[in-house]
C-alpha atoms as a printed R data frame, in Angstrom:
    type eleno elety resid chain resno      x       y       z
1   ATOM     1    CA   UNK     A     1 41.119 111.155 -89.190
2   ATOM     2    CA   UNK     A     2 43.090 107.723 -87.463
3   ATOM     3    CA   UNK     A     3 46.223 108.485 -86.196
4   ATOM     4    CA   UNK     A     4 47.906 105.316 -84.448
5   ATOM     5    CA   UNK     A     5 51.574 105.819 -82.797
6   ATOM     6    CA   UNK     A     6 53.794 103.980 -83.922
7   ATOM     7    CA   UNK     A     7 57.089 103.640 -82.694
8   ATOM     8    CA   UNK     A     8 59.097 102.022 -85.305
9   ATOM     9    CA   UNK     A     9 57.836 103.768 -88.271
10  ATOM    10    CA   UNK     A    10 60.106 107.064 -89.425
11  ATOM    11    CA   UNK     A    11 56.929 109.137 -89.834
12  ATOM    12    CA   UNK     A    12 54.742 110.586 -87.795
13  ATOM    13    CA   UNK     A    13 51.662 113.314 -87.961
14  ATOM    14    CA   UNK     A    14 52.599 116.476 -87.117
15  ATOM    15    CA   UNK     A    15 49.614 119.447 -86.578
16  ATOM    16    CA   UNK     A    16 50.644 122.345 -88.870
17  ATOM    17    CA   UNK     A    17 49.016 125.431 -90.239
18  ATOM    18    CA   UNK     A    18 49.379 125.929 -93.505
19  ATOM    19    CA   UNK     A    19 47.312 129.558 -94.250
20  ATOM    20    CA   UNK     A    20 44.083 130.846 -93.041
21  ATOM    21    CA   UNK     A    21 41.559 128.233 -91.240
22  ATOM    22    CA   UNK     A    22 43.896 125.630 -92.711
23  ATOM    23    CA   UNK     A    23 45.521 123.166 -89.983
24  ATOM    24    CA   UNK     A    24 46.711 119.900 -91.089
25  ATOM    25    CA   UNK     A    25 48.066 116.810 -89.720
26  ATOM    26    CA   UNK     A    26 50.717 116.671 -91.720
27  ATOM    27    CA   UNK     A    27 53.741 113.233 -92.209
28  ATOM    28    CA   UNK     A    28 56.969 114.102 -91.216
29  ATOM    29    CA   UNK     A    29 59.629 112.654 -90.314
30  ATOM    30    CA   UNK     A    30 60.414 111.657 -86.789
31  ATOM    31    CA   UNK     A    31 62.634 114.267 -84.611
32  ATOM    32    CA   UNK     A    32 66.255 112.986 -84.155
33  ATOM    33    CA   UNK     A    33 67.724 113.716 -81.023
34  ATOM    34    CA   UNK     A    34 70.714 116.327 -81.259
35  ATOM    35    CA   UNK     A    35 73.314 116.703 -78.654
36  ATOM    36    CA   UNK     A    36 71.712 119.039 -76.534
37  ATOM    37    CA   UNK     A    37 68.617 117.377 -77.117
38  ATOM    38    CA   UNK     A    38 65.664 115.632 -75.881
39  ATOM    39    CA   UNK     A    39 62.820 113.541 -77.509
40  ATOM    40    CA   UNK     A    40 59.682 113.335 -75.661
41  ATOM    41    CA   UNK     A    41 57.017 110.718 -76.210
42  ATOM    42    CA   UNK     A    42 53.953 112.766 -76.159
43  ATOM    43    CA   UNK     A    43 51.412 112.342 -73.579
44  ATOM    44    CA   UNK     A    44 48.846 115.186 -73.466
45  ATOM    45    CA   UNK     A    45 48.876 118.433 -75.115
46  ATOM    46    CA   UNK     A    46 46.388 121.556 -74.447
47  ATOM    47    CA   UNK     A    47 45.360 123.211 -76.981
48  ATOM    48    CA   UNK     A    48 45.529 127.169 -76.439
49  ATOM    49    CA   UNK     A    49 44.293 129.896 -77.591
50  ATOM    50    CA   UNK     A    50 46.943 131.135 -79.630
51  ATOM    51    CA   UNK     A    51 46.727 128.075 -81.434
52  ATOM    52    CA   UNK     A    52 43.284 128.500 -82.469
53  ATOM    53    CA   UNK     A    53 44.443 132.089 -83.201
54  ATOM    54    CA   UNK     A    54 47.335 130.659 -85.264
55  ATOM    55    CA   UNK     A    55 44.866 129.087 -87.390
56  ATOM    56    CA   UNK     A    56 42.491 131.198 -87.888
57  ATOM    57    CA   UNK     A    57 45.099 134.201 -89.116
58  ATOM    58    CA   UNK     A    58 47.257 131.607 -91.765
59  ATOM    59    CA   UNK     A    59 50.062 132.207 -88.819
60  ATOM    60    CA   UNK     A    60 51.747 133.954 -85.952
61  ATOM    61    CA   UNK     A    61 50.664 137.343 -86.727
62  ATOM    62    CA   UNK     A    62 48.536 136.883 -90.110
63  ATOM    63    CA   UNK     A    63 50.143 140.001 -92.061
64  ATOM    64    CA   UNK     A    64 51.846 138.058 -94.243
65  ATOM    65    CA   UNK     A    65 51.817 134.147 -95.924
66  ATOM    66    CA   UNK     A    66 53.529 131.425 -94.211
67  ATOM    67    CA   UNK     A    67 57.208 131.428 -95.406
68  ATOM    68    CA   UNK     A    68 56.879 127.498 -94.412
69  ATOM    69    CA   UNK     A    69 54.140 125.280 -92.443
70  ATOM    70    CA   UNK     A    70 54.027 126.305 -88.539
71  ATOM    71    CA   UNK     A    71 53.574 123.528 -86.408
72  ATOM    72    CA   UNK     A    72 51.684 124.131 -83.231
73  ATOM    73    CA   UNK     A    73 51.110 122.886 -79.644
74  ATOM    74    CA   UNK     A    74 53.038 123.954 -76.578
75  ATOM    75    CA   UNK     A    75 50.955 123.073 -73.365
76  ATOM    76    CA   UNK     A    76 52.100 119.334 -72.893
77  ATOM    77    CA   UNK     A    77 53.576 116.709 -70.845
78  ATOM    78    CA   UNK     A    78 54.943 113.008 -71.464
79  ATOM    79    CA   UNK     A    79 58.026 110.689 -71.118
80  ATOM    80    CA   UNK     A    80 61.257 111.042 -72.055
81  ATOM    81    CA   UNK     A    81 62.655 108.512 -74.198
82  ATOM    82    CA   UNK     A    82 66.033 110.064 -75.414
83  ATOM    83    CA   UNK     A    83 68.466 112.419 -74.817
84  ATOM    84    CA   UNK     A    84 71.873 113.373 -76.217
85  ATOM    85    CA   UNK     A    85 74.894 112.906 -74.937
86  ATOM    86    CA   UNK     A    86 75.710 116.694 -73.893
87  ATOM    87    CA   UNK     A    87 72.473 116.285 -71.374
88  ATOM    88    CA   UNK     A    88 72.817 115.357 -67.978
89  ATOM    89    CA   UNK     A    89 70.878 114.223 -65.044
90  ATOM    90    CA   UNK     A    90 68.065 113.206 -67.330
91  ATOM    91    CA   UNK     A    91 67.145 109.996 -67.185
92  ATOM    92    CA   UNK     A    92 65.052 107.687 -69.642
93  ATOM    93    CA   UNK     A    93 61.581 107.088 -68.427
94  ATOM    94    CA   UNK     A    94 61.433 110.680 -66.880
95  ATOM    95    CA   UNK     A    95 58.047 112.067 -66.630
96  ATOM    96    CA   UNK     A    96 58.143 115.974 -67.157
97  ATOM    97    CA   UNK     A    97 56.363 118.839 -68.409
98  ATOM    98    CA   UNK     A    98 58.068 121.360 -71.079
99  ATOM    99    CA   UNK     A    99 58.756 124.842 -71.167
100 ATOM   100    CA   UNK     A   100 58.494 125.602 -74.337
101 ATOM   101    CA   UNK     A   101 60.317 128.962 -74.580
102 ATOM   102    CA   UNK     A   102 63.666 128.658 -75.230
103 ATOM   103    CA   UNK     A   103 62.942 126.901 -78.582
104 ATOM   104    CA   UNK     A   104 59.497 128.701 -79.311
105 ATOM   105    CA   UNK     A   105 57.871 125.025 -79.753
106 ATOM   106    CA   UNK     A   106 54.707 125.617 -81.083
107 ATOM   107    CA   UNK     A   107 55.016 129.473 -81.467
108 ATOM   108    CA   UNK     A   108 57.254 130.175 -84.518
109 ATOM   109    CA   UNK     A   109 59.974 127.396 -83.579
110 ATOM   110    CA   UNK     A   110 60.267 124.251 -86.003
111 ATOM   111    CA   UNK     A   111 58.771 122.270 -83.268
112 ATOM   112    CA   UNK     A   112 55.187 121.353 -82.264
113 ATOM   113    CA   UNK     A   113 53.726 118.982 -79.451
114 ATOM   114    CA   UNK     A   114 50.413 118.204 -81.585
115 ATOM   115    CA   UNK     A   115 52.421 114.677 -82.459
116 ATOM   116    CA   UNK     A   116 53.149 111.871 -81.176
117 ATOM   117    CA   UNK     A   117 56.596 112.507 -80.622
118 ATOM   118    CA   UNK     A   118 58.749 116.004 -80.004
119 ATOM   119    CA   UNK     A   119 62.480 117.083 -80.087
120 ATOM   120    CA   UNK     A   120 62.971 119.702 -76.870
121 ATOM   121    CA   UNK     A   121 66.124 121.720 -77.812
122 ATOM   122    CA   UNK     A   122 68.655 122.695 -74.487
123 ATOM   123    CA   UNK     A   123 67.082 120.092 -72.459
124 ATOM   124    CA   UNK     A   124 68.016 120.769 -69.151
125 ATOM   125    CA   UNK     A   125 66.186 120.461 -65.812
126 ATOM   126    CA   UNK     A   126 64.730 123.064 -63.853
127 ATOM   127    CA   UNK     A   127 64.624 125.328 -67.469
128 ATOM   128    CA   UNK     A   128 63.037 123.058 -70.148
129 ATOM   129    CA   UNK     A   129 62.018 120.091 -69.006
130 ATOM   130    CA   UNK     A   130 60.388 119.806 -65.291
131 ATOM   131    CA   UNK     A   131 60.028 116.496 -63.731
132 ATOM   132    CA   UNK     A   132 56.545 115.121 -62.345
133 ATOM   133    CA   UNK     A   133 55.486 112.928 -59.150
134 ATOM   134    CA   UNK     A   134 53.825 109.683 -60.293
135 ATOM   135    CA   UNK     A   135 50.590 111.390 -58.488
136 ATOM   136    CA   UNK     A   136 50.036 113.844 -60.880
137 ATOM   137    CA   UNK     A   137 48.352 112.829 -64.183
138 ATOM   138    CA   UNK     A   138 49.698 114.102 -67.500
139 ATOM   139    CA   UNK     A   139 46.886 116.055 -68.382
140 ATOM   140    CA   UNK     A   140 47.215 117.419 -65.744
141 ATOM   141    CA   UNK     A   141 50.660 118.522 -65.927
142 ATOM   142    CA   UNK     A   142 50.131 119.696 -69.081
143 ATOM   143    CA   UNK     A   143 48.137 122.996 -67.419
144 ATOM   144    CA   UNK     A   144 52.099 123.808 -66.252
145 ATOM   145    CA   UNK     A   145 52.020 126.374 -69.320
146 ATOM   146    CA   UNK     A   146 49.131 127.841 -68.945
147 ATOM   147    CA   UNK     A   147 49.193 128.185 -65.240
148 ATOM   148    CA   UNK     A   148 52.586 130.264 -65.732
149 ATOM   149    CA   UNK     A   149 51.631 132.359 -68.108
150 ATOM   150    CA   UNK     A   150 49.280 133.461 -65.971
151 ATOM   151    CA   UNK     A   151 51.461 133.333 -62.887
152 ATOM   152    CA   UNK     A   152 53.654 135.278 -65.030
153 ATOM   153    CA   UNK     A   153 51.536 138.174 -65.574
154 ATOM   154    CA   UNK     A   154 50.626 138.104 -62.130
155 ATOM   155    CA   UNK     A   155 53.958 138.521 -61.287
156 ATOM   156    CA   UNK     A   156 54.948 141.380 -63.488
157 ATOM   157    CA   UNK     A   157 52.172 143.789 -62.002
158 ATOM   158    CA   UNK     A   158 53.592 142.669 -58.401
159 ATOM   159    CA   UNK     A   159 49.991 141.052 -57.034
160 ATOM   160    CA   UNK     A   160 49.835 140.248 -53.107
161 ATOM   161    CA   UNK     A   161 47.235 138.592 -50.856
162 ATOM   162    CA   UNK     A   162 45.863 142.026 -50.314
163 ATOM   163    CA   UNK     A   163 45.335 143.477 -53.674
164 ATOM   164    CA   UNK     A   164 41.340 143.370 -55.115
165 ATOM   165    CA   UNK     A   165 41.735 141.593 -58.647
166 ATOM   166    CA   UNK     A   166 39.331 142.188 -61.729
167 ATOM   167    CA   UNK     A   167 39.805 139.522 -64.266
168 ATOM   168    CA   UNK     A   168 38.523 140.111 -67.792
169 ATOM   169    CA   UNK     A   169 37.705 137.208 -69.394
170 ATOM   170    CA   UNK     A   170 36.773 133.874 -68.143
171 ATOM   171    CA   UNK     A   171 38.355 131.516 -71.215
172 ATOM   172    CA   UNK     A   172 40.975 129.087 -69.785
173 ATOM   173    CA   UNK     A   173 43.745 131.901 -69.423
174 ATOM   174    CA   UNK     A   174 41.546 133.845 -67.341
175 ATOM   175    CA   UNK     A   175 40.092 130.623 -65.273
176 ATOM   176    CA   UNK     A   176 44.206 129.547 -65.012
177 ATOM   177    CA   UNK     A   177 44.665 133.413 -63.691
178 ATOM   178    CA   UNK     A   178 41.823 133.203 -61.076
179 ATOM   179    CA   UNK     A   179 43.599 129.427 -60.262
180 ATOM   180    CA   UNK     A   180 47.027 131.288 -59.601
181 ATOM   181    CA   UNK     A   181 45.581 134.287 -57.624
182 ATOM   182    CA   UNK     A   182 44.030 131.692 -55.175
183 ATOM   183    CA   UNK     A   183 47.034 130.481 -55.316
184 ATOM   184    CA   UNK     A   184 48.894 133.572 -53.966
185 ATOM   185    CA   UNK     A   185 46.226 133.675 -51.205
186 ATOM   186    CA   UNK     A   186 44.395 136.834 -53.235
187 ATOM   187    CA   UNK     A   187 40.068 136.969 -52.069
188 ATOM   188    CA   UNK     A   188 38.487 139.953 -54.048
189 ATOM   189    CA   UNK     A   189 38.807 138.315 -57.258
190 ATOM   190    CA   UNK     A   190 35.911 139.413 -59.583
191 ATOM   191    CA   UNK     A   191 35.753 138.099 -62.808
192 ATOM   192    CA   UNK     A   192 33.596 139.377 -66.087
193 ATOM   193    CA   UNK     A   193 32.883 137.563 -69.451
194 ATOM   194    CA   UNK     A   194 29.572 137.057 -72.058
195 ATOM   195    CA   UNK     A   195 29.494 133.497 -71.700
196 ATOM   196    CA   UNK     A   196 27.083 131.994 -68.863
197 ATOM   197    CA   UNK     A   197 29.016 128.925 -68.993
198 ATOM   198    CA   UNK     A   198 32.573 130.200 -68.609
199 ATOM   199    CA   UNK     A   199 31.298 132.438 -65.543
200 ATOM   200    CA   UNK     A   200 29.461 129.325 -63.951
201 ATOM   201    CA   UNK     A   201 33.087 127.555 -64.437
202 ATOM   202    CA   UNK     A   202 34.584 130.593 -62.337
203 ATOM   203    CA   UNK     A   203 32.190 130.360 -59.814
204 ATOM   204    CA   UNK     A   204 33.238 126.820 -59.597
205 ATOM   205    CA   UNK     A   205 36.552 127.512 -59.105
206 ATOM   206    CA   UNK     A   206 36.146 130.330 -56.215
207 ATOM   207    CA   UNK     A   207 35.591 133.522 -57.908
208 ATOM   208    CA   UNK     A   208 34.500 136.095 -55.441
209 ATOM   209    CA   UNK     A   209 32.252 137.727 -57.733
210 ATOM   210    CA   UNK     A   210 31.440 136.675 -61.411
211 ATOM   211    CA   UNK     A   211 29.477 139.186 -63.649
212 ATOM   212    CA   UNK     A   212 28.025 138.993 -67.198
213 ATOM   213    CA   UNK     A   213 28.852 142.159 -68.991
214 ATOM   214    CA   UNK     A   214 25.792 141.517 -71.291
215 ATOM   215    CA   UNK     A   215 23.677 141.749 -67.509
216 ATOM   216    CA   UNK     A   216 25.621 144.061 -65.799
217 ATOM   217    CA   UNK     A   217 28.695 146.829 -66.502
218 ATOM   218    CA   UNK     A   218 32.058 145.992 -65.376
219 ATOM   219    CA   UNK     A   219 32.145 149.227 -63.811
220 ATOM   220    CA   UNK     A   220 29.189 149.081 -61.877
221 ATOM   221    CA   UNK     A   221 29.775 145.533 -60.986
222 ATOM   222    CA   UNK     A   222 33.227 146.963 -59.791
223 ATOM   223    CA   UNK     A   223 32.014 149.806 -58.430
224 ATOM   224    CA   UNK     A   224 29.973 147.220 -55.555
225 ATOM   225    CA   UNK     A   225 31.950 144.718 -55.299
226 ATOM   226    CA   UNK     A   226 35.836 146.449 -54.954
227 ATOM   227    CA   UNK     A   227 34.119 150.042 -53.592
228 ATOM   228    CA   UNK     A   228 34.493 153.526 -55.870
229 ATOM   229    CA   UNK     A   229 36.171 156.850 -55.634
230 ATOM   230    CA   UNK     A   230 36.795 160.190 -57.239
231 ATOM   231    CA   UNK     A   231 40.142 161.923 -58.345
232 ATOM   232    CA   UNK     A   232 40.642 165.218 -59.955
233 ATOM   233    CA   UNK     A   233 36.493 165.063 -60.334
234 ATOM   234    CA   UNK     A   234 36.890 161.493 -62.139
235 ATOM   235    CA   UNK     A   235 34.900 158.240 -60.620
236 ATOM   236    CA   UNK     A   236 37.075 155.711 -60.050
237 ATOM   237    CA   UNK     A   237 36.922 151.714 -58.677
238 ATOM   238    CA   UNK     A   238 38.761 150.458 -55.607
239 ATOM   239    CA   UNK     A   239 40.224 147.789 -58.252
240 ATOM   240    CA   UNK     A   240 43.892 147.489 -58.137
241 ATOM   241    CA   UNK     A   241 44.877 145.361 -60.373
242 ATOM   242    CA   UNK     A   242 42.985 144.364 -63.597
243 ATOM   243    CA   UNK     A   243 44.463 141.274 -65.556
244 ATOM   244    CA   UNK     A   244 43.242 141.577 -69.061
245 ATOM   245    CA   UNK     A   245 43.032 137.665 -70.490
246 ATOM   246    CA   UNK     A   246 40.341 138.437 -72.994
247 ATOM   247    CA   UNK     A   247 41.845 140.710 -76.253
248 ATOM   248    CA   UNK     A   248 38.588 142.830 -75.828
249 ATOM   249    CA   UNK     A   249 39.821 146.735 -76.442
250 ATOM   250    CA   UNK     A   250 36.690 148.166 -75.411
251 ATOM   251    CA   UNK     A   251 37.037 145.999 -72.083
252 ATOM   252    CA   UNK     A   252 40.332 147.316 -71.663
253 ATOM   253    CA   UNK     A   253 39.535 151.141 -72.467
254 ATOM   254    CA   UNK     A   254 36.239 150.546 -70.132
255 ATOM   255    CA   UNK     A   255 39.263 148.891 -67.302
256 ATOM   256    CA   UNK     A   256 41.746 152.118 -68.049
257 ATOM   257    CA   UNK     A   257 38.815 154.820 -67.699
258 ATOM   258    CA   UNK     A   258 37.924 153.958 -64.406
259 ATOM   259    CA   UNK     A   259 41.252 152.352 -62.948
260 ATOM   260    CA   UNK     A   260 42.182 154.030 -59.541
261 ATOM   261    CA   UNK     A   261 45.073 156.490 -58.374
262 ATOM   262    CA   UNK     A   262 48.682 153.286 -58.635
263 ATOM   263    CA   UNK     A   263 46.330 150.184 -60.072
264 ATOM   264    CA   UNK     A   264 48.059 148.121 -62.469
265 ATOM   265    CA   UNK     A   265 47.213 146.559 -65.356
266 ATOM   266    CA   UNK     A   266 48.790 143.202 -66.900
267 ATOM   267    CA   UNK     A   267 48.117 142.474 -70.525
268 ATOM   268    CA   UNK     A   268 47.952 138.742 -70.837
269 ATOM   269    CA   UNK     A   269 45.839 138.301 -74.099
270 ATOM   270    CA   UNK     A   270 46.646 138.500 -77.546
271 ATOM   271    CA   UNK     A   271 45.135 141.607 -79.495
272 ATOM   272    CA   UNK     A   272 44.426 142.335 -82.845
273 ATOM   273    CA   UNK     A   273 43.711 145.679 -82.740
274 ATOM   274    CA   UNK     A   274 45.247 149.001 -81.608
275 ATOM   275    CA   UNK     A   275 44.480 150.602 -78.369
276 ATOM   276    CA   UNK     A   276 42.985 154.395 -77.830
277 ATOM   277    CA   UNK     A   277 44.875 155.041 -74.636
278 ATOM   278    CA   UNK     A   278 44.196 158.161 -72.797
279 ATOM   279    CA   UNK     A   279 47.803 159.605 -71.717
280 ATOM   280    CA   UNK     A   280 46.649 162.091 -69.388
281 ATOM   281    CA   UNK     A   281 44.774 160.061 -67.375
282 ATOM   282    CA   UNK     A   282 47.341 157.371 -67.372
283 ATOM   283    CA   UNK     A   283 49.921 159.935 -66.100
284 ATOM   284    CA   UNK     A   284 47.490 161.490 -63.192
285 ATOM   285    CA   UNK     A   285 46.951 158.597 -62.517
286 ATOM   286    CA   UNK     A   286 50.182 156.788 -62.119
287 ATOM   287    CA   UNK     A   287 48.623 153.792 -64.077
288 ATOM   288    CA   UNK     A   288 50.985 150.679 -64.868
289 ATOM   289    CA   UNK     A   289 50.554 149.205 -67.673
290 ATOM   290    CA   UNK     A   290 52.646 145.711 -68.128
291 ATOM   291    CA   UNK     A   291 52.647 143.296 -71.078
292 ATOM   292    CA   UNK     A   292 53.485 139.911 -70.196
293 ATOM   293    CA   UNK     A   293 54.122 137.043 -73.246
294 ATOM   294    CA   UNK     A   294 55.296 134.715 -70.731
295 ATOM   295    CA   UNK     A   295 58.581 134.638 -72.102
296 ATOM   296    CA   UNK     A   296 61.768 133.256 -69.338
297 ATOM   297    CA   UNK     A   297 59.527 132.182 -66.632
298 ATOM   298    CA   UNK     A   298 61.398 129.223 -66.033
299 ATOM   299    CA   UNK     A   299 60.515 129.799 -62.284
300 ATOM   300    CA   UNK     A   300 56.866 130.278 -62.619
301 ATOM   301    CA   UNK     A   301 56.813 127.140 -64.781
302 ATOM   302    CA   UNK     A   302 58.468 124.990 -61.934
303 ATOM   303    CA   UNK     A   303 56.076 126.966 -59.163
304 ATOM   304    CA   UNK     A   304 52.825 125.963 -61.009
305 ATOM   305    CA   UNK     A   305 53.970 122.023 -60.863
306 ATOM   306    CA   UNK     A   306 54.276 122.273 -57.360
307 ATOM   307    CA   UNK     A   307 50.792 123.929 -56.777
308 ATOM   308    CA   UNK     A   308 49.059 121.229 -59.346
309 ATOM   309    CA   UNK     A   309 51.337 118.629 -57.814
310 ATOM   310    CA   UNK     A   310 50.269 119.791 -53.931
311 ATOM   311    CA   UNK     A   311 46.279 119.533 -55.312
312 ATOM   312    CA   UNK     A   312 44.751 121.385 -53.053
313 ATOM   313    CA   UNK     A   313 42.575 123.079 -55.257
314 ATOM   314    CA   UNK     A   314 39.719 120.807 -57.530
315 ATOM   315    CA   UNK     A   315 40.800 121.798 -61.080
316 ATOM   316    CA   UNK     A   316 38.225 119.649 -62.574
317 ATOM   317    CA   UNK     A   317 36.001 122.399 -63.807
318 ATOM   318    CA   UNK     A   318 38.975 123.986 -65.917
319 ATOM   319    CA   UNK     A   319 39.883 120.554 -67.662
320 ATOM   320    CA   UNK     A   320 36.493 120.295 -69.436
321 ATOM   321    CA   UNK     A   321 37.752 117.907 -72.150
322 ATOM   322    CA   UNK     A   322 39.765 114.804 -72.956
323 ATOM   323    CA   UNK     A   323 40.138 113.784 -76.689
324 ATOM   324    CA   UNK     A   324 42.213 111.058 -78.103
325 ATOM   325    CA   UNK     A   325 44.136 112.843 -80.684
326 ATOM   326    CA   UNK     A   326 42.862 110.650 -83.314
327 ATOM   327    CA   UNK     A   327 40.363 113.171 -83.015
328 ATOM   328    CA   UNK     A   328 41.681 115.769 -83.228
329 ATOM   329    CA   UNK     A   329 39.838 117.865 -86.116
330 ATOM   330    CA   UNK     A   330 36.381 117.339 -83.144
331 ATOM   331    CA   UNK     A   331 39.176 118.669 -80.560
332 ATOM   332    CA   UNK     A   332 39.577 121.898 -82.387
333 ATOM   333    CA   UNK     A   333 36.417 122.383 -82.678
334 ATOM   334    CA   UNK     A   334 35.190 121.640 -79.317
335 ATOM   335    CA   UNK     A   335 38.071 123.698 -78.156
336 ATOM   336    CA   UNK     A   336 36.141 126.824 -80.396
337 ATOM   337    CA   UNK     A   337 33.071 126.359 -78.616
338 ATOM   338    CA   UNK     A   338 33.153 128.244 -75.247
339 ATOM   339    CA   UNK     A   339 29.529 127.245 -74.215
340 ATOM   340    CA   UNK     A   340 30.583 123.486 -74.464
341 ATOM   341    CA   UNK     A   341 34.914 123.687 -73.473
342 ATOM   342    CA   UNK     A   342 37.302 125.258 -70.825
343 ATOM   343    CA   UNK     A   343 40.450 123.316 -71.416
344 ATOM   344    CA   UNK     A   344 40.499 121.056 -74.425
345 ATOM   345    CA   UNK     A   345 43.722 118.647 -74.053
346 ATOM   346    CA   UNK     A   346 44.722 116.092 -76.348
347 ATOM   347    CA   UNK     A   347 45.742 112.284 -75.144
348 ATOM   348    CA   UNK     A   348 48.051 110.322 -76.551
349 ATOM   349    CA   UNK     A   349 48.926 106.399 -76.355
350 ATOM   350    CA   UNK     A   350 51.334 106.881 -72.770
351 ATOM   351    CA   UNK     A   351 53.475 103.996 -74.209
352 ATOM   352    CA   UNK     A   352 57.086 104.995 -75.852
């Protein structure tokens, strides 16, 4: 599957899904550049996992058939090359990275950055498009979306230095989490998945404590590591906030059962299936519960380009992969593989 850029031609491939397990690069024509408008040249693109999700359900939610093809693709970075005339202070040439929210690119919008080329609708600075120093590499940049969708959820359940942090799930949302609480100056960061690799990526990236749930409970691991309690004759961990990036509901109900007197809770993953939540214990408990889908976080967006722009932390073990996206069917699938991928980003040719 060869997919050149070409800059003259009106056509260009597009990633869409089209039903279940069926993703396709698909010719369309080339975005033209309303008046609000930007067009962005393309120059990495993560691929998530919602995207993989997309895929595999035939769509956003999978309930029901594609009305028309979804396009996909919303971590990404790369030049500008246009804008309309309503834009200002955006110059040609600009190097930025894309919030993709206020158009949904790549989640339900009629835009996707898995192509060479992408219109971003009410381009403005500071709120869709963020400008990059020359120092910091486009795939690089491209982790801005991630990073604040982590951030994000962070945010939302109100984390500080102080707080001891349980993260569940060590795929690249939960590595990007355990990037932002170092961020934030947080320690007691332990962190719990199945897969050895992911956990030996965590530990690479400063994880306090990182726990196989196949070796050891979550719990008991919790129990050690953050301390333990009792409340109205119920054990209890000295976690206080867990940040859910795995989609696992017994992980979750495990996190709720034993979730101390004011923790929090921020929902960052995607689920599938409903959760058995037991009210009472919620209530005695004061638990908070937050969902976070990352939606207007134009200012976590522009905080995570400063912290990968500042580098001081070694990201390397979160960007596992590189792949031309003239490869892009062996992206996906290296991107499905958790034993062999963190972060799977696509390249493209950097010249508009």
């Amino acid at each position: 599957m060869r997919q050149e850029r070409d800059t003259h031609s009106n056509l260009m491939p597009l990633a869409r899904v089209h039903g279940i397990g069926d993703v396709r690069l698909d010719p369309v024509p080339r975005p033209a550049c309303g008046p609000h408008d930007a067009i962005v040249a393309v120059a990495a693109c993560g691929i998530c996992g919602s995207d993989l999700s997309y895929i595999a359900q035939g769509g956003l939610g999978g309930t029901e058939p594609l009305a028309a093809p979804l396009p996909i693709g919303h971590e990404f970075a790369g030049t500008v090359i246009e804008v309309g005339a309503a834009v200002e202070g955006v110059p040609l040439g600009l190097r930025v990275a894309v919030n993709p929210d206020r158009a949904y690119i790549g989640g339900g919008g009629p835009d996707g950055a898995m192509a060479p080329f992408i219109r971003v609708s009410g381009a403005e600075l500071g709120e869709t498009l963020f400008p990059l120093p020359d120092t910091l590499s486009f795939a690089e940049a491209s982790l801005a979306e991630p990073m604040s969708v982590a951030l994000h959820g962070l945010r939302l359940a109100g984390v500080t230095a102080q707080d001891k942090v349980a993260i569940i799930g060590a795929g690249p949302i939960g590595l990007c989490a355990l990037v932002m609480l170092t961020h934030l100056g947080t320690k007691q960061v332990a962190i719990f998945d199945r897969v050895p690799e992911r956990l030996e990526r965590a530990c690479a990236l400063g994880a306090g404590l990182a726990v196989n749930v196949s070796e050891e409970p979550m719990e008991a691991a919790l129990a050690r590591y953050h301390g333990k309690g009792e409340r109205f004759g119920r054990p209890h961990v000295g976690t206080h906030v867990f940040v859910d990036c795995a989609g696992s509901v017994p992980a979750l109900e495990a996190a709720l059962s034993v979730a101390q007197y004011r923790a929090r809770v921020a929902v960052i993953a995607l689920h599938h299936a409903p959760l058995s939540l037991d009210l009472f214990h919620l209530m005695a408990n004061e638990i908070a519960l937050f969902g976070s889908i990352a939606d207007a976080r134009a200012a976590e967006f522009g905080e995570a380009i400063a912290m990968l722009a500042a580098g001081h932390q070694d990201l390397s073990p979160l960007v596992s992969h590189q792949i031309p996206f003239s490869r892009f069917a062996d992206a996906l699938a290296l991107a499905g593989d958790p034993s062999r991928a963190a972060k799977v980003v696509l390249t493209f040719d950097e010249a508009a």
